[in-house]
Each structure stands twice: as structure tokens, then as C-alpha cells.
C-alpha positions as CSV (number, residue, x, y, z in Angstrom):
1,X,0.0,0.0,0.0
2,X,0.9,3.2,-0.7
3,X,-0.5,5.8,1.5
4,X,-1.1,9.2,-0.4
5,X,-4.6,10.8,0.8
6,X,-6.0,10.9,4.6
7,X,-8.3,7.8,4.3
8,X,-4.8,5.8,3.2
9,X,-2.9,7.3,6.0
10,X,-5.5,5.8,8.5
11,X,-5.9,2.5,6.5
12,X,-2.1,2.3,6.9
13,X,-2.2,3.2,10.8
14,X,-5.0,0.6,11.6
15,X,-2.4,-1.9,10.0
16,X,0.1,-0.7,11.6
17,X,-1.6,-1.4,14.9
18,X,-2.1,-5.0,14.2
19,X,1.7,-5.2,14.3
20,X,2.6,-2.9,17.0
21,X,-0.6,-2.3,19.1
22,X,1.7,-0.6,22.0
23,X,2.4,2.4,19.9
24,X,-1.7,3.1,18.8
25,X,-0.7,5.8,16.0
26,X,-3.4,7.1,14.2
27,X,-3.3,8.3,10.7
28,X,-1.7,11.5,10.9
29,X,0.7,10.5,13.9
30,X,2.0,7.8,11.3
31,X,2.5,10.1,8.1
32,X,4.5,12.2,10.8
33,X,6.7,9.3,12.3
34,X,7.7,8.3,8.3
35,X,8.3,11.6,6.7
36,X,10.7,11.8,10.1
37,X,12.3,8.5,8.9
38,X,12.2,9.5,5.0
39,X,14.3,13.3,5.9
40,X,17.1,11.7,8.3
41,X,20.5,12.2,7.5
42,X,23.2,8.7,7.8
43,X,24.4,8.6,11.3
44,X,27.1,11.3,12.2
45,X,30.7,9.3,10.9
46,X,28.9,7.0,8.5
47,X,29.2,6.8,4.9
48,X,25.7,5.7,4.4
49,X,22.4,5.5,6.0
50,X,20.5,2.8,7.5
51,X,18.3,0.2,5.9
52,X,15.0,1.8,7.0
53,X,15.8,5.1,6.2
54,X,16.9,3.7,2.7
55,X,13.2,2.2,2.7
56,X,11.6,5.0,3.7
57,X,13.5,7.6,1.2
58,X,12.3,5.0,-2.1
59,X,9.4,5.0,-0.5
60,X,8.8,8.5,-0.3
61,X,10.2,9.2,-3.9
62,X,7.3,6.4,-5.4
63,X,4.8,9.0,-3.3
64,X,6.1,11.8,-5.1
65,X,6.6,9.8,-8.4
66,X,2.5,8.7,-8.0
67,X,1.3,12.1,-6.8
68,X,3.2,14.2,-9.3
69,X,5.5,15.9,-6.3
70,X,2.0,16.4,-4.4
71,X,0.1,14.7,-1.5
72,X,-2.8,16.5,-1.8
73,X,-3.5,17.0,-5.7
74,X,-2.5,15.6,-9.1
75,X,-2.9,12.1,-8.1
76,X,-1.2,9.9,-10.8
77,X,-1.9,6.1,-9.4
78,X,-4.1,5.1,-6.7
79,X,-2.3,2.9,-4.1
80,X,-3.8,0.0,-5.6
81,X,-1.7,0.4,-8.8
82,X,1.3,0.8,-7.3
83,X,1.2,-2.1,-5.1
84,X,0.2,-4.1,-8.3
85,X,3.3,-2.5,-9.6
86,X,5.5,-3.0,-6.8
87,X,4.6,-7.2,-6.9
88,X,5.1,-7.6,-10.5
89,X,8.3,-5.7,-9.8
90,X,8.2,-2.9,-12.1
């Protein structure tokens, strides 16, 4: 899934939950937490950055990719599409 509107965001969180129920984020908390993640920096004396940050950078490039560099507007692909896409391995 790839979350681009509200209703996604809160799909995503309610997911989310099923894994991690300790941390209850809703949609909005979640979207904040992984744009967080997506703008770090590599750790201060390394070369590169970490695996999840990796992730969620990709990740954030297939939003702005799909959304035409919005979130709100210009909607290229629904998420539905893109994790089509992502399976097939496009």
C-alpha cells in the first residue's frame, strides 16, 4: 500500500496497529513518524544510511513519483496500482 490521501494514511495506521498495538498511531501520527524517517541524515561518521531510512526515502520518492510531487493533488496512481506494480516488480 501506498498511502497518499488521509483515508490511506489511517488504512495504513490501523495496519500498523495489528503489528505494533503498544504504539496506537493514528493516521496522521504515522505520516509524521515516516516523513521523520524518510528526511534523516546517515548517522554522524557513516558513509551511508541505515536500511530503514533507505526504505523509507524509495518509499517517499514512489509518493512523489505517483502524486506528481503532491500529496494532496494531481494524483497519478491510486495505491492500488502501485502495489500491483511493486509485486510484478516494475
Amino acid at each position: 500500500m501506498l498511502p497518499i490521501n488521509g483515508k490511506e494514511w489511517e488504512e495504513l495506521a490501523r495496519k500498523h496497529y495489528t503489528f505494533f498495538p503498544k504504539h496506537n498511531l493514528n493516521g496522521d501520527l504515522l505520516k509524521h513518524k515516516f516523513y521523520n524517517i524518510a528526511y534523516q541524515g546517515p548517522p554522524t561518521g557513516a558513509s551511508d544510511y541505515l536500511a530503514y531510512v533507505r526504505y523509507a526515502k524509495a518509499i517517499k520518492c514512489r509518493i512523489i513519483d505517483d502524486t506528481d510531487g503532491s500529496t494532496r493533488w494531481g494524483v497519478a496512481e491510486t495505491s492500488e496500482n502501485f502495489d500491483r506494480k511493486f509485486a510484478d516488480g516494475e
